[in-house]
N, C-alpha and C positions, 0 to 999 in steps of 0.2 A: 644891763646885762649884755655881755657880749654874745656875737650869733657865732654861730658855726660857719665853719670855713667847707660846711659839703651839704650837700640838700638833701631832704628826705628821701628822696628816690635815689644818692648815691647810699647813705646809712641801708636803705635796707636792700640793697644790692649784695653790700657786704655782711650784713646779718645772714643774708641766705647763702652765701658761700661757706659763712663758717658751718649753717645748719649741715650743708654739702659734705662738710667732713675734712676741709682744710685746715691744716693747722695753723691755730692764731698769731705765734710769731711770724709765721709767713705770710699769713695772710697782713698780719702790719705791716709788714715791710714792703710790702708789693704794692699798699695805697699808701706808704707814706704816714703812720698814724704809730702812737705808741697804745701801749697795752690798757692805757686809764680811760683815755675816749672810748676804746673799743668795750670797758666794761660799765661804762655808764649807759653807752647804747642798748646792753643787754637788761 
């Protein structure tokens, strides 16, 4: 299995931003991630 390329404490750094009320295409763009990572993390 391949790992991830960001560690736990980056995932949920960016989980709590979008809880913040960022919106998610910005919020991928700004760490670099497309939209599929960001909805498997969820």
């Amino acid at each position: 299995m391949k790992t991830s390329r960001f560690t736990d404490s980056q995932i949920m750094a960016v989980l709590k931003e979008a809880e913040g009320g960022m919106p998610v295409p910005e919020l991928c763009r700004t760490h670099g991630i497309s939209n599929a990572p960001f909805c498997k993390w969820q």
